[in-house]
N, C-alpha and C positions, 0 to 999 in steps of 0.2 A: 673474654671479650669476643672472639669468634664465636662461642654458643650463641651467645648474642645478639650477635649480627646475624648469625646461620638462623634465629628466630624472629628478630624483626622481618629477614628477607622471606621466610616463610607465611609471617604475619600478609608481608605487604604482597604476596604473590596468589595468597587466598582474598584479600579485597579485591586485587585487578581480577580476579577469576570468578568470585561473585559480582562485578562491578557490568562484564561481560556479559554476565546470564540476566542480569535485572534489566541490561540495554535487548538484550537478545528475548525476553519474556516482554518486556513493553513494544518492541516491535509485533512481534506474535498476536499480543492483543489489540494493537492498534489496527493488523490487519486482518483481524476476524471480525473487529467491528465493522470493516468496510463490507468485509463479506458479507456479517447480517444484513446491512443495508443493502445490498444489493439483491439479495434475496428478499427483502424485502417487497424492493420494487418491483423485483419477477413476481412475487405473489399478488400484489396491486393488481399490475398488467394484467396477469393470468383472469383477477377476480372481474376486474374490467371487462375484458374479453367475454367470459363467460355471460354476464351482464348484460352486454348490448346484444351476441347474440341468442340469448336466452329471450331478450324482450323482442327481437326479431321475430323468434319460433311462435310466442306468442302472439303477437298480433299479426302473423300471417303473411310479413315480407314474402316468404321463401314461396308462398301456394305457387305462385305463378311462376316461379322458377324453381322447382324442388330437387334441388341439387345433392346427391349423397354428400358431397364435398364439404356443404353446408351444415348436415347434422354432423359429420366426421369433426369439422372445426368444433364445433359446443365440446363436444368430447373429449376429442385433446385441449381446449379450454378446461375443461373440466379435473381433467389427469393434471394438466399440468398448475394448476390452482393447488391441488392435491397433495402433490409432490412439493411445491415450494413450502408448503404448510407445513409438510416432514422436515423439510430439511432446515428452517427456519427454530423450528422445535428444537429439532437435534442437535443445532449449535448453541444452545443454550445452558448444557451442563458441561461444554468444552470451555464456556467463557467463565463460565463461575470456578472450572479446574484452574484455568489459568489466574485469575483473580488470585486465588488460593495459593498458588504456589508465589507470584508476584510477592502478597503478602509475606510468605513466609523468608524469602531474598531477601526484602526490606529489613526484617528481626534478624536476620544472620550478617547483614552488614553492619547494623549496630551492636552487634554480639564483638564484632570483628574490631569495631574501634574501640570498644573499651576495653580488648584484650591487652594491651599495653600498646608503651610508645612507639613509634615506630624509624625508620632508619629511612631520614628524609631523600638521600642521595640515591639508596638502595630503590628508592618507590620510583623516583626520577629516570633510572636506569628502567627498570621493569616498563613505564608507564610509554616509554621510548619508544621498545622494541615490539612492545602490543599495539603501539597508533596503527603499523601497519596491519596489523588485522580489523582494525577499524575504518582505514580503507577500504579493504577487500569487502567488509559490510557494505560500506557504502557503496561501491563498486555492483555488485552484485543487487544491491536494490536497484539499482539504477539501471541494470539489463534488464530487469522484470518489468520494471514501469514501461519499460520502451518498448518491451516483448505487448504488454497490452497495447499498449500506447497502439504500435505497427496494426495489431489484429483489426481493433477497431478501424481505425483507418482503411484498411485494405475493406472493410464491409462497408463503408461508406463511397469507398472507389467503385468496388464492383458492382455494387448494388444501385446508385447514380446511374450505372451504365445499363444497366439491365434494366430498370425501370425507364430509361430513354428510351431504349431500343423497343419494349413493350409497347410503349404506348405512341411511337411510332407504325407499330404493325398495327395500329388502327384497336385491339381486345377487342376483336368479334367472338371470339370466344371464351364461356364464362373462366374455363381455368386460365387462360390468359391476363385476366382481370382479377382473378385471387392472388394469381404469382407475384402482379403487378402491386395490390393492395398489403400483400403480408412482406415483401424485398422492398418497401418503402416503410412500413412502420421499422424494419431492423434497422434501414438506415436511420430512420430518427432516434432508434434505441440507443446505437452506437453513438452518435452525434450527439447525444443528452449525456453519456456515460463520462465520455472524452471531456468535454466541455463543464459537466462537474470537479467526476474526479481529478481532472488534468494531471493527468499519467505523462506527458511530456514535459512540463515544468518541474513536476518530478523528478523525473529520470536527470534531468539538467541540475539542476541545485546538486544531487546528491553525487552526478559525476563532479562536479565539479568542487565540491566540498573533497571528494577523495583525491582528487587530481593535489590540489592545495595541501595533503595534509602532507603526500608524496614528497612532493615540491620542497616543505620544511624540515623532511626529514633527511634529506639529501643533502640541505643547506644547515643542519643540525652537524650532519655525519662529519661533511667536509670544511668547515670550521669557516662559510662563508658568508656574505649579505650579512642578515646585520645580527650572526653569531663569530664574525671575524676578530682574532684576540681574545675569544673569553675563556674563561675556563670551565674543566667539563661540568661543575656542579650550574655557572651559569647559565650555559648555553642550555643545558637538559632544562634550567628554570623559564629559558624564555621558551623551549619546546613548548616548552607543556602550556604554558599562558597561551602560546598562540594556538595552539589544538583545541585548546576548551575555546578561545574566543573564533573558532572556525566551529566547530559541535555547537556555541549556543544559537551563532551565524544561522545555521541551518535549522537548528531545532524554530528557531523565528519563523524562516520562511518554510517549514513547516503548518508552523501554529496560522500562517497568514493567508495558505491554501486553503488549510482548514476552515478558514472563518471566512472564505471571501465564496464557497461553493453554496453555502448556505444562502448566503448573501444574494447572491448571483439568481438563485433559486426563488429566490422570494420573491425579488424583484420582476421575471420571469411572470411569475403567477400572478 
């Protein structure tokens, strides 16, 4: 009977540990897609840029004022059109890698179930003591979004200010008028990024989905709220219901960012 259990407990500790890697490889992918999209939109921009002032050079804007400044912009338009196209490219056999390995987690957790049955109490126990690394996930998303979140914002602070004060000092001068033109389109950039992505509702949902799981696992530990009286197979039973119904909580308002930036987008245009 110990083999047994010493093999259910092994069964159920390689599911929690592929179970980990398939949350931890869909995260991965979810956030490389964001990256191509953003890159994306750097390469639009870029081609944009290059576009209008490419139709500029053409029709002779610049004669009367022929700014080095002017041809230097087409160029770095041009670089950086360039560059977006690289690196846009280049993420494209990291996404198909990660597809690929996703995939292969998928056939190894159902390798994993139909290895035999498994030792329900022993999973309950395991499935306990990992929530709180599922915190620290979430936890941890949640300073990044905010670490974005803060950047932009601070370009949209400083850059407000700097475009007042410009255009305040009157832009008699053409590079006062470039500084002014190019610290206004980032704030837009930033102010479009923010406002799609919303890296602050983010960061929020997912603190506070880790704050909650914390919260139940302290009231899990200490036998209180509404695991008072039960016994351990119970209590670990209503953990766990209420950790998956706080994970699908999130994964919703997730799917509901998701679906509202597009949204938002469209209506926009």
């Amino acid at each position: 009977m110990a083999g047994v259990g010493t093999g259910a407990g092994e069964i159920e500790a390689r599911k929690r540990d592929n179970a980990k890697k398939l949350d931890a490889k869909e995260t991965q992918l979810s956030e490389l897609r964001v990256a191509l999209r953003l890159r994306a939109v750097w390469l639009v921009a870029s081609l944009a840029v290059c576009g209008v002032l490419g139709w500029a050079t053409v029709v002779g804007i610049w004669r009367s004022h022929p700014l080095p400044f002017s041809y230097v912009g087409l160029l770095a338009g041009l670089v950086s059109a360039a560059f977006a196209a690289h690196r846009v490219l280049g993420m494209r056999p990291r996404l198909a890698s990660l597809r690929y390995e996703l995939l292969e987690l998928e056939n190894l957790r159902t390798e994993l179930t139909a290895a035999g049955e498994s030792d329900p109490l022993t999973a309950l126990r395991i499935y306990r003591v990992e929530s709180l690394e599922d915190a620290d996930d979430y936890r941890a998303q949640a300073r990044r979004n905010r670490r974005v979140h803060n950047f932009f914002q601070g370009i949209i602070i400083l850059g407000s200010i700097i475009v007042t004060s410009l255009t305040s000092a009157g832009l008699e001068e053409p590079w006062f008028r470039w500084a002014a033109v190019v610290t206004a389109a980032l704030v837009s950039v930033s102010a479009g990024f923010t406002g799609y992505f919303k890296y602050r509702e983010r960061s929020f949902n997912q603190q506070q989905t880790a704050d909650a799981i914390e919260k139940e696992y302290v009231a899990a530990e200490l036998r209180i709220d509404q695991y008072d009286g039960c016994s351990e197979e119970q209590a670990l039973r209503k953990f766990a219901l209420k950790v998956e119904d706080l994970k699908e909580e999130q994964r919703k308002r997730e799917l509901q960012l998701e679906q509202s930036s597009p949204a938002q987008a469209h209506k926009a245009s």
